[in-house]
Steps between C-alpha positions, in 0.01 A plus 500: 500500500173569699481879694532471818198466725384840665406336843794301491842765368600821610511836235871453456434135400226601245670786392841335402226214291341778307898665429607141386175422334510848295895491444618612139608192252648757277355337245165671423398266172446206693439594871189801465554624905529835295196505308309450791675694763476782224760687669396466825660403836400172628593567874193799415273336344516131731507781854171346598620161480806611667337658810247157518201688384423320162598160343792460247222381259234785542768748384640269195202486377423843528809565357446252216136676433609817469765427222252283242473748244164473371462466068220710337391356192232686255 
């Protein structure tokens, strides 16, 4: 399912996408919303695309960036 369009959906609208699209599975092998939410709310961390100020996509991937864990090798 494709996020709703900012110019086109209302905050409740994209809010109730990211709440669905961040939902537990209760199964945390095989889903991973947990490893990269890393305890955090959703409904925080998506408030710009909530309130139409950024993309859906701008804040996954920043999202996505900031959980890589970069490997040192010697």
């Amino acid at each position: 399912m494709q996020p709703p369009k900012i110019d086109s959906s209302s905050a409740e609208e994209r809010r109730a996408f990211v709440l669905d699209a961040w939902k537990c599975l209760h199964c945390c092998d095989e889903c991973g919303k947990c490893s990269i939410l890393k305890g955090r709310d959703a409904e925080t961390l998506y408030a710009d695309y909530i309130e139409g100020k950024r993309s859906y996509m701008d804040i996954t991937l920043q999202i996505r960036n900031r959980s890589v864990v970069t490997v040192v090798t010697e």
